[in-house]
N, C-alpha and C positions, 0 to 999 in steps of 0.2 A: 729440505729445500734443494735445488739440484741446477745444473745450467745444461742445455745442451746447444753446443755452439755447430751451424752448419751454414757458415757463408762460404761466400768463392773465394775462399784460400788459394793463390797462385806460388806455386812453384816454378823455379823455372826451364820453359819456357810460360806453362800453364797447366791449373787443374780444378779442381770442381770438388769440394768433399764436405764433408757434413761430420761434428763434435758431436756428441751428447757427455756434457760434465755434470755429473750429477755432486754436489752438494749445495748449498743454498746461494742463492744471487741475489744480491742486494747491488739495485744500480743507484748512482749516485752521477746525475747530471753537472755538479759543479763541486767543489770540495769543500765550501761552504754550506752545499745545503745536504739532511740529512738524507740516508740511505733509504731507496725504494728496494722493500723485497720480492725476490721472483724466486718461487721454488724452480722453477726450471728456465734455460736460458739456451736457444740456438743461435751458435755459431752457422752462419751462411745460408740464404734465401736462395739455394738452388736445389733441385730436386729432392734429394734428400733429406732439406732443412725444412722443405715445407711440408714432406710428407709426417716428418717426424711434429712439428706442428699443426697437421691437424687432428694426430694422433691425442693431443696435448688438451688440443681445444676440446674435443668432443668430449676428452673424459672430466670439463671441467677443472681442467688445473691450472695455475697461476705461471705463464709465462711469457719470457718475450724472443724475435729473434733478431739478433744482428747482424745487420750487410751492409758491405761497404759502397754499394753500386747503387743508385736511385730509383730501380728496380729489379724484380726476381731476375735470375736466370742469368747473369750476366756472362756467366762463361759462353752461352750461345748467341751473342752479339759479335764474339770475335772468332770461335771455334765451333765447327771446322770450317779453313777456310775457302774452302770447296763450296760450302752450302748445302752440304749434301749429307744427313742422318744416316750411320749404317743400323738403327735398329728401324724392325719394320711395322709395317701399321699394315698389317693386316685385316680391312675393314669386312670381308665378307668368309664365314667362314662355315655358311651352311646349318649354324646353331644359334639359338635362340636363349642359350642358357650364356647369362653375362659372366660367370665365374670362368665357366669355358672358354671364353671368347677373349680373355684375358691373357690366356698364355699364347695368342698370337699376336695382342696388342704390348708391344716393347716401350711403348712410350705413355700409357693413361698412368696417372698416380692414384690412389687407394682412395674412395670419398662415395660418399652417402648422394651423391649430386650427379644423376645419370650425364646431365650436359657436360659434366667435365671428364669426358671422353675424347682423348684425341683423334679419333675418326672424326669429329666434328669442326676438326680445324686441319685437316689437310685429309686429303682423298692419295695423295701419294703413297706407292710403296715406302718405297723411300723418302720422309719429308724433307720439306728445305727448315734448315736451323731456325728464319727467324718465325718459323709457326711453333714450335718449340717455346721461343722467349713471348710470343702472345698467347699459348696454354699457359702457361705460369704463371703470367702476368695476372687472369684471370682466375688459376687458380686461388690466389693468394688474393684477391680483392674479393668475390664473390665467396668466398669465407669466411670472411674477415678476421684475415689470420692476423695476430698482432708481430709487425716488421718495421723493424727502424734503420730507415734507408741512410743511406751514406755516413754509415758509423763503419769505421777501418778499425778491428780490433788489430794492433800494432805488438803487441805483448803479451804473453800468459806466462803469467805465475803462480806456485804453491804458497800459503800461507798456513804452516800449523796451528791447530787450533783444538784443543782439547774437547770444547762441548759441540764439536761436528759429529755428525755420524761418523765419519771416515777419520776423523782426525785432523781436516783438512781441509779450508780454502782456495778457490781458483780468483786470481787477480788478474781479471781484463783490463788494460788499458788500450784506450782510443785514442785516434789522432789527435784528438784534442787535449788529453791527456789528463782526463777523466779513468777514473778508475771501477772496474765494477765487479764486484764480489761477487764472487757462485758457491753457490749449495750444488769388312776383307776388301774396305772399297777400294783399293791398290790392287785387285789383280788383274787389271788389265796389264797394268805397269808389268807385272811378274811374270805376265803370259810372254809378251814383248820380247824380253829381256833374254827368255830362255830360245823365242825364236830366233833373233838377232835380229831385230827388225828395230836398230837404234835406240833402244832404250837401255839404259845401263842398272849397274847395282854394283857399289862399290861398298866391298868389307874391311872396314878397318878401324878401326882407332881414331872416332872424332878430333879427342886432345891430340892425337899427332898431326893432324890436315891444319893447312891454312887455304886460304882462298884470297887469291888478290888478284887487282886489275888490271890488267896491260892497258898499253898509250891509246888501244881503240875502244876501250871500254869493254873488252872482253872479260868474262870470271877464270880463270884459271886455278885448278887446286896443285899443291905445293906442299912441301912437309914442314911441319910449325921450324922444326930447327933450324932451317934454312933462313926463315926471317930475323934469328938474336942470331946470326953472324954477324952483327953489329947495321950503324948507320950505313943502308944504302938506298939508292933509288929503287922505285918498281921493276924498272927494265934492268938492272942488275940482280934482281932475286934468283936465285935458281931452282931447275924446276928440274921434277922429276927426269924428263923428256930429254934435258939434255945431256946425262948419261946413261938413259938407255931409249931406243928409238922404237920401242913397242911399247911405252907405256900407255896402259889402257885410258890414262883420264887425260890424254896429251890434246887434244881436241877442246880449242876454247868454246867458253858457254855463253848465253844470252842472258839469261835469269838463273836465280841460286834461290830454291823454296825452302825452308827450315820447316821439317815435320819432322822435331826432334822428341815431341811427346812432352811429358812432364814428370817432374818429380817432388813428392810432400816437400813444402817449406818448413822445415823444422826449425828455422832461426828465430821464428815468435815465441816457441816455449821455451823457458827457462828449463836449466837441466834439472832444476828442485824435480819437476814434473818425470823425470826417467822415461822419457818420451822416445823412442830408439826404434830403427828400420827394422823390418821383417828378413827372412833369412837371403840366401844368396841370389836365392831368383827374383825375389820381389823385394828388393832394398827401396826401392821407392813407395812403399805404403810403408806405415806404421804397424809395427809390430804388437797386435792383441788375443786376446785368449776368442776361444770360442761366440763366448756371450759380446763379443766386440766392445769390451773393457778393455783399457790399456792396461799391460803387465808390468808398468812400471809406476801408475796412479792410479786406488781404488776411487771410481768414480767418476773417470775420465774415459769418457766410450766414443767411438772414429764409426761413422755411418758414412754414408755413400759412396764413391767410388773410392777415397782413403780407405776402406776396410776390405780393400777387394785380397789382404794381406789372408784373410780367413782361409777363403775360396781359390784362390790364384790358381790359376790354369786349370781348375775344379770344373768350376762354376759359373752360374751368371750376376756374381756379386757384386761386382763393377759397372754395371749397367745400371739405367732406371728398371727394366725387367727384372731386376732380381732383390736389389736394394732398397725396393718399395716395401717389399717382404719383412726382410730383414730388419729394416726402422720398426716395421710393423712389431718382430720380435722383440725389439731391446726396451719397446714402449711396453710392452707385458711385464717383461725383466723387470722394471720399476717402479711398475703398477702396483705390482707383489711386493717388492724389497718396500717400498718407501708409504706408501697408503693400504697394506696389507689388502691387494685385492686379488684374489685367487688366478690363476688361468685360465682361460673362456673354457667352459666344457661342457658337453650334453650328455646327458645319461640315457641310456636306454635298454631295454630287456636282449637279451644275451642271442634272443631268435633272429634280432635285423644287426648281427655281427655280422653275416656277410652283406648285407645288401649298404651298408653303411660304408664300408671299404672300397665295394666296389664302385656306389656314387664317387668319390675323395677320388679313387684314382682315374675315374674317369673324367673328372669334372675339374677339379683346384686346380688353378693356378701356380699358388705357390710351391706346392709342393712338387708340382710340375719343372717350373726355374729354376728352384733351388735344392737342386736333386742333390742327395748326396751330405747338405749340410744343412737345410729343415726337412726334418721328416712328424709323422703324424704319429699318437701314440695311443694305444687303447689300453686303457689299465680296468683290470678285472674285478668285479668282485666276488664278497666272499660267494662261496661254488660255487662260480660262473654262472648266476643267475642273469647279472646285467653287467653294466661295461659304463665306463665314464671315456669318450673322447677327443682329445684334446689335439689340436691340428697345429703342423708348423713350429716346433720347438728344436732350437738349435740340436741337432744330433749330438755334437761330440758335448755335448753338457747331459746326456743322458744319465748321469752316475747322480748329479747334481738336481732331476726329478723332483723330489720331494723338496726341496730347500728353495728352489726357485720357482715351484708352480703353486705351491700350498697345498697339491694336491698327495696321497698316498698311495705307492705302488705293493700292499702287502701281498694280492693276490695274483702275481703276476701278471704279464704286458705283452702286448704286441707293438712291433714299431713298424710302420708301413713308411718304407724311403721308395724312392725313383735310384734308378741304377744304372749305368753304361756298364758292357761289359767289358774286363781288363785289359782287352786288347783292342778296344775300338781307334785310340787316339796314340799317338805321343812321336817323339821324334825318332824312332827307328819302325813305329806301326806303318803301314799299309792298309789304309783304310777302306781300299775298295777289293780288298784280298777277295781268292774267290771262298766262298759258301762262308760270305762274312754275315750273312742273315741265315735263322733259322725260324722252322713253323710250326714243329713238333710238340708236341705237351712234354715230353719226356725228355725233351732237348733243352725245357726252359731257360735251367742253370746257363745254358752256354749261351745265352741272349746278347749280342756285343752290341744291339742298338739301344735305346732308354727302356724302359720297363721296370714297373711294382718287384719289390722285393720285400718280403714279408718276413721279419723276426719273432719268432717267439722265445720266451726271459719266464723262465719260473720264480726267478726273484731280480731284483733292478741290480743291474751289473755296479760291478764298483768302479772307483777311481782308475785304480790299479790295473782292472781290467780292460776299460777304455784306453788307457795311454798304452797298456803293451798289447794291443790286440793283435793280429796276426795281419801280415804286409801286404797291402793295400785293400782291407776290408774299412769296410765304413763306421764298423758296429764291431763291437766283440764276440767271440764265437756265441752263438746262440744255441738253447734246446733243442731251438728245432728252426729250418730254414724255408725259404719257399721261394721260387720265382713263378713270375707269370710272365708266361713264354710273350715276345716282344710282339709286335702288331704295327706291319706298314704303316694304318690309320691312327696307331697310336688309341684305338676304342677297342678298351678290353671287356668287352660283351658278350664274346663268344660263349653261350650255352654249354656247351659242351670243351672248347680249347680253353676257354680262361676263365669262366664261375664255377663249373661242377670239383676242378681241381682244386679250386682257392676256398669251396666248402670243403671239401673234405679232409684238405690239411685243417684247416680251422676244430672241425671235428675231431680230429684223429689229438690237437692238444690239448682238445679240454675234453674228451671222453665223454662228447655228448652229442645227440642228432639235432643239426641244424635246417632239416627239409621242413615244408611247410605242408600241413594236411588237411582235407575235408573234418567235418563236425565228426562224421560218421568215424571218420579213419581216428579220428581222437578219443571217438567213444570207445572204438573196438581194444583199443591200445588199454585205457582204463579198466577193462576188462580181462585184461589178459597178461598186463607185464604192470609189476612194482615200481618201476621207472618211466615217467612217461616225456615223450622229447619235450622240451622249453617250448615250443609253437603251442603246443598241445595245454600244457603247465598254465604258460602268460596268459593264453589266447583261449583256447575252446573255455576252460574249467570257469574261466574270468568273463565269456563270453565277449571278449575282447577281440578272438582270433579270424576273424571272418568279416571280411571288407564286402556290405552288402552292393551288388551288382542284379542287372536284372536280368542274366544267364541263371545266376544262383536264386530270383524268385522264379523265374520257369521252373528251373530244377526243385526247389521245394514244390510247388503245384502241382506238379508231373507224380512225387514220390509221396502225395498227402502231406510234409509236413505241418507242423502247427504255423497257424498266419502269420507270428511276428519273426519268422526264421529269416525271411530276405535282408528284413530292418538290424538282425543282430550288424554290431559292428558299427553302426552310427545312429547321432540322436536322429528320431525323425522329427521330423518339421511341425506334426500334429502333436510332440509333446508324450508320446508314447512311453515309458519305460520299460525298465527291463528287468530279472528275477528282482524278485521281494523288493517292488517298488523304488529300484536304485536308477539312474539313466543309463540307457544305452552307450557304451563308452565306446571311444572309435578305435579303430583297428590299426596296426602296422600297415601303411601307409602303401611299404616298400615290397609286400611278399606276396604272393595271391597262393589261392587256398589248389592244392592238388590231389589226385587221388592217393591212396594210401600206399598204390603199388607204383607209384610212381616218383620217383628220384625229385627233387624241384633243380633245374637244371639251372 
């Protein structure tokens, strides 16, 4: 049984984050009556809580979620108080393919319900907050997600308990004291500031400022000590200004705005829970492992903008663009651990390894956002005949592969991440340095804008080797590496600059041809070499290899062959089969068929 808690948790001033507590929830409305079980239980009805909800719903499982507010979303009723989204909604993007069209939409949540598209509730780049709280709104009705509104979880506590999975109960109490048991919009401001065109930016030490109001109702800031020199009036307080006649904040003010940001409320868990901040840059999330487990409670997992502790200054883990993902992740994570259900994966013959990769990096979303910490993973089989799949798996849990996917890595892996290069970002880079882009095939490696980065792993690296890998790689050193050189358009399609390279590394690890051939170029191959490529193998022998077109019934016409040549490669419509009375089975989808002396580019 499992809870996963994702209401609007306020820290203060404010913030927005999403639980997942996984062992068992038993709610109990009154303490007289007996315990309702929930295998699972979210804390907070905001983005994160719902997406992880309907993660929940669709696979059939028993859960509920709680919020304190009378409906979703409620952090964007008050936040920001501009009105104004910095993620963007990118409604037109010249592609027709929805998975693509994702990684310019920052604001839709994950769902099987094409209208729950935020394009569909604002046309703005930039939306206003409260179409934000009427998506959600609708989110969460039009799925009937199960949410019980105006419950304030006020408490969390551990209970040990020997026949839990983990050991261990989670004890929610509500306001009412019920109990429930678990299983860059500022740069104008900045532009200003540096012109001198009246706009300020003062560095200092919040807890050292005060702010009080002269007899005309002016703000003036002041330094905290100045105010415990004991009982005095306003107009006695002293101010910086009057002992030095340049001080920059001497200038009384009209209005005082507080965009101090927020930070986790950690006073609702009990310390039983070891619940404790992230390191020096990101004290305000919670500190979690990889799989966004808390490192202090097994079974206690921090989703949406709380787990931006993972990714911090990474990635896009703090946002709905990125943490849609990631709910997405940790719903796998438990799919497997708790109802033994495998990791989504497709299998396929070892000939559409490239054309399969280069869909994923042309196309996903996720793996697009969350560069760097999901990446995609192809695990091989025995001799590299075919290849199983599997998209979107926390990176730094790669050691952890077989234990949390179900799946086995015997015959070595590929892991396809997204990448910046080392010098793109950080507080001493120069981002617009000159010959900060590169075009070259041979230049790939030095790509400092996003771009495919391809591992190959003869065997699944270990623990050991993940934690000391080498300083700032994503992955540990690998057999063999590969970039595909970066692209303005972000469409790595280029024939010749980013497919022919990314086959032939592919080739060059598994010591096998991955081009695609005519019938002919397959027979001749049969005839003449012990070895024949995989296209040839899967596809001619199988008569699988040959995606009928009607270039390729001219071209049998033209050269006599026999009449059902065009039809190889799909069932025909008249019921036709194929050798010794079997169906015509269809063809690789992704490859089309070239001459022999010809590379497939």
């Amino acid at each position: 049984m499992s809870l996963l808690a994702a209401a609007g948790l306020w820290g203060p001033p404010g913030l927005l984050l999403t639980f997942a507590l996984h062992p068992a929830l038993c709610l109990r409305p009154a303490p007289t009556s007996g315990p309702l079980h929930r295998d699972y239980c979210v804390l907070g009805a905001g983005p994160a809580g719902l997406q992880m909800a309907y993660f929940l719903q669709r696979a059939g499982r028993d859960y509920a979620v709680f919020e304190r507010a009378p409906r979703p979303g409620s952090f964007f009723t008050r936040y920001p108080r501009h009105r104004k989204l910095i993620s963007i909604n990118k409604r037109h993007t010249g592609k027709a393919n929805a998975e693509f069209n994702l990684r310019h939409d920052w604001n839709s949540l994950l769902s099987h319900d094409p209208r729950l598209l935020f394009r569909h509730y604002s046309s703005a780049y930039f939306p206003d907050a409260g179409d934000m709280v009427r998506y959600l709104d609708d989110f969460a009705d039009r799925l009937g997600l199960h949410v019980l509104y105006n419950t304030t979880i006020a408490h969390v506590t551990l209970n040990k308990d020997r026949q839990a999975w983990n050991g261990h109960y989670f004890i929610l109490t509500d306001q009412m004291g019920h109990a429930h048991r678990c299983r860059a919009i500022n740069n104008g401001l900045l532009d200003t500031y540096q012109l001198k065109s009246l706009d300020g930016l003062l560095e200092s030490d919040l807890t050292d400022l005060a702010i009080v109001k002269d007899r005309e109702g002016k703000f003036r800031v002041t330094l905290k000590f100045f105010l415990e020199e004991g009982n005095q009036s306003t107009d006695a307080i002293t101010l910086p200004q009057d002992d030095n006649d340049n001080f920059a904040m001497r200038v009384a003010y009209d209005r005082v705005i507080r965009c101090l940001g927020w930070n986790f409320d950690f006073s609702i868990f009990d310390k039983s829970l070891r619940l404790s901040s992230g390191g020096e840059f990101s004290k305000k999330y919670p500190l979690v492992k990889a799989s966004y487990e808390s490192k202090g409670s097994r079974g206690l997992f921090v989703l949406g903008t709380a787990s931006h502790s993972v990714d911090y200054r990474k990635s896009a883990g703090g946002f709905i663009h990125g943490f849609r993902y990631t709910a997405r992740a940790v719903h796998r994570l438990l799919e497997h651990r708790h109802h033994g259900v495998a990791w989504p994966s497709t299998e396929h013959p070892v000939s559409q390894l490239t054309s399969s990769i280069v869909r994923r990096i042309n196309e996903a979303s996720g793996l697009y956002q969350m560069f760097g910490v999901l990446a995609d993973v192809v695990l091989l089989k025995e001799n590299a005949t075919a290849f199983e799949y599997l998209e979107e798996l926390p990176v730094q849990m790669l050691a952890q592969l077989e234990t949390i996917t179900g799946r086995r890595a015997r015959h070595g892996l590929f892991v396809i991440n997204m990448e910046y290069g080392r010098n793109f970002s950080g507080p001493d880079k120069d981002v617009f340095f000159h010959d900060r882009s590169v075009g070259h095939t041979e230049d790939a490696w030095q790509s400092n804008f996003l771009h495919p980065v391809i591992y190959y792993y003869r065997h699944l690296p270990t623990e050991q080797e993940v934690r000391f890998r080498p300083a700032d790689w994503a992955l540990p050193r690998p057999t063999a590496i590969h970039h595909i050189v970066e692209d303005f358009l972000t469409d790595w399609t280029a024939p010749v600059g980013h497919i022919l390279p990314l086959r032939r590394f592919l080739e060059n690890c598994l010591d096998t041809d991955l081009r695609s051939f005519y019938a002919e170029s397959c027979f001749l191959f049969a005839l003449t070499h012990q070895k024949l490529p995989p296209f040839c193998q899967q596809g001619y022998l199988r008569t699988q290899g040959l995606v009928g077109t009607e270039s390729l019934r001219r071209h049998g016409e033209e050269h006599r062959f026999p009449q059902g040549y065009a039809t190889v490669g799909r069932r025909r419509k008249d019921g036709a089969q194929g050798p010794e009375g079997g169906p015509l089975a269809p063809g690789p989808p992704l490859l089309q068929p070239h001459d022999s002396n010809k590379e497939e580019l």
